[in-house]
C-alpha positions, 0 to 999 in steps of 0.5 A: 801281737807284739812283746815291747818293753815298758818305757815312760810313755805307757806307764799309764797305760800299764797301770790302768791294766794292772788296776784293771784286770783281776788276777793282777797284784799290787807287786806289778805296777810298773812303779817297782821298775823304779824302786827296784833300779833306783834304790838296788841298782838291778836292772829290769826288763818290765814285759808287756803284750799289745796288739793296735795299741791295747794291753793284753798282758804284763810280766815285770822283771828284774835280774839280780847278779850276786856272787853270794846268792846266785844269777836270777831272772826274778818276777819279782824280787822283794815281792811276794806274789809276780809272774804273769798276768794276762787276758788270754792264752796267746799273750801269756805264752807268748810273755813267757816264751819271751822271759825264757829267752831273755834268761837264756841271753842272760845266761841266769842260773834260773827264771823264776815266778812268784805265782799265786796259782799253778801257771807252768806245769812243766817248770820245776816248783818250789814247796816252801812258802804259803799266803794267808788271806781272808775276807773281813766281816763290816762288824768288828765283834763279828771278826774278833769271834771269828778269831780262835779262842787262844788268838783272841786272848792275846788281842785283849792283853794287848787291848789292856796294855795301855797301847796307842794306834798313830797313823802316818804317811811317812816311813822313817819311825816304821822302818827302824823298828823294821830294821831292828826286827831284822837284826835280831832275826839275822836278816840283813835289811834293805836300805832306807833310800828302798823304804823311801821311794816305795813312799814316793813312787805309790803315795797313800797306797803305802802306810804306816801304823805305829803302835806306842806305849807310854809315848814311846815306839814298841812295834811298827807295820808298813802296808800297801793298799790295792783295790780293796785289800791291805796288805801289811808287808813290812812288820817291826818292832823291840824288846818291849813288844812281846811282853805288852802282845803288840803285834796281835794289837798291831794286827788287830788294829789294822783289821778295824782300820781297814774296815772303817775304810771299806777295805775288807780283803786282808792278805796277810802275806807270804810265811815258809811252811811251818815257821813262826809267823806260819804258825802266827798267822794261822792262830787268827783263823786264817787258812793257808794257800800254797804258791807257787813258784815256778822255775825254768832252770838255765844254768842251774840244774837245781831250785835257787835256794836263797833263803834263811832255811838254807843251811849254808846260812847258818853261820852267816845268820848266827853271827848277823844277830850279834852286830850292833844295830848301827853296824847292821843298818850300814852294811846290811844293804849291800847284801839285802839288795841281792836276796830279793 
């Protein structure tokens, strides 16, 4: 068994393991390597095992450098779920032994797995974030019983509230109400060019539902599609939304679509514990799961700690929701690309 590095002339062969082996996510396709290079400038380290030619595992990389947020080997920044996948035992350790030792010649502070179960008992874990996902019904009035009362409420103001569904390929109408979110939460956003070649690189696996109210745009949701799940990942919207319950439209209208598709796993993706969207996604009946993420500390001797409950963001936080949006979008990238 060999441990090789992905280069163009596997990326097929790569994939079709990815597509093919169970405990494998969307986020390890080899197409992040190029989104991640190309649009954040990171260099990667996209890991495989094969033995006379067969893939029998895959670990994607990429090291983010930063004076403000630390030196990290990441599996995989942007994404929520990484680590890594394998058919047996030996290709997994031997996957791991291998991203240990190139964290160690990198000198990172830390490596890190975004694990959706407990892989490396004797690495330090991180207890902060949960996923919530569940298996839709084919019958839509089934689904909406299944939602609690309250949550089933607001689904029907925003039913009544004259709201439009439009479907599209491309990127641009989501990510502004995207970016606009995350100005007002204090949250730098990733650059437009990232938004543009996730399009690119993974075609009709990437979409975007816009939600309209009296032909304007109030509430936008990028999502990705892998092997018979939806995962709606980038979520946006303006003042308007709140008053006309928008988002639980928005979610709800995902739900049918998805359904119409035969796509009946809905992952409603990554929250912190006991946060607002924790608390969201909760009220839809959906029952939380904890990942894990796991750390082999190099130059640390603590768990990397870059995220918005950090109190030492705080003030940053504080004065990010005051800029103009147009200031924000311009200079937000530059940070964004760090915090993976």
């Amino acid at each position: 068994m060999h441990i090789r590095t992905l280069d163009k002339s596997c990326r097929e062969q790569w994939d079709n393991f990815v597509h093919t082996t169970p405990q494998a996510t969307f986020f390890h396709l080899s197409g992040w390597q190029r989104v991640i290079e190309e649009t954040c400038g990171h260099r990667t380290f996209f890991l495989y095992a094969e033995e006379n030619g067969t893939f029998l595992g895959v670990l994607p990389l990429a090291q983010i450098k930063s004076l403000l947020f630390g030196h990290r080997l990441t599996s995989l920044p942007f994404c929520v779920y990484g680590g890594v996948v394998a058919i047996n035992t030996e290709a997994e350790q031997a996957l791991r032994q291998a991203a240990c030792e190139l964290a160690e010649q990198l000198n990172v502070d830390a490596l890190e797995f975004r694990n959706l179960h407990e892989v490396h008992s004797d690495w330090a874990t991180k207890k902060l974030y949960v996923t919530f996902r569940k298996t839709l019904l084919p019958d839509h009035d089934k689904n909406l019983k299944a939602i609690p009362n309250r949550q089933r409420a607001v689904i029907r103001k925003g039913l009544a509230a004259n709201l439009k569904t439009e479907q599209e390929q491309g990127w641009q109408r989501g990510y502004r109400l995207y970016a606009e979110s995350l100005r007002n939460l204090g949250t730098p956003v990733l650059t437009a060019r990232y938004f543009r070649a996730l399009f690119d690189e993974f075609g009709s696996a990437c979409r975007t539902q816009v939600i309209t109210h009296k032909g304007r745009d109030v509430a936008g949701l990028i999502s990705f599609y892998f092997r018979g799940q939806v995962l709606p990942y980038y979520a946006g919207s303006n003042h308007q939304a709140r008053a006309l319950h928008a988002h639980a439209y928005m979610y709800w209208a995902l739900m049918c679509a998805a359904v119409e598709e035969g796509v009946y796993c809905f992952d409603y993706g990554r929250s912190k514990i006991d946060t607002g969207s924790y608390r969201f996604k909760k009220n839809w009946g959906f029952n939380p799961e904890p990942l894990y993420y796991e750390y082999f500390l190099v130059n640390s001797k603590t768990i990397p700690e870059v995220n918005p409950l950090n109190p030492k963001y705080r003030l940053f936080i504080q004065a990010w929701k005051s800029l103009p949006l147009p200031v924000a979008n311009l200079i937000g990238p530059m940070l964004a690309r760090n915090l993976g």
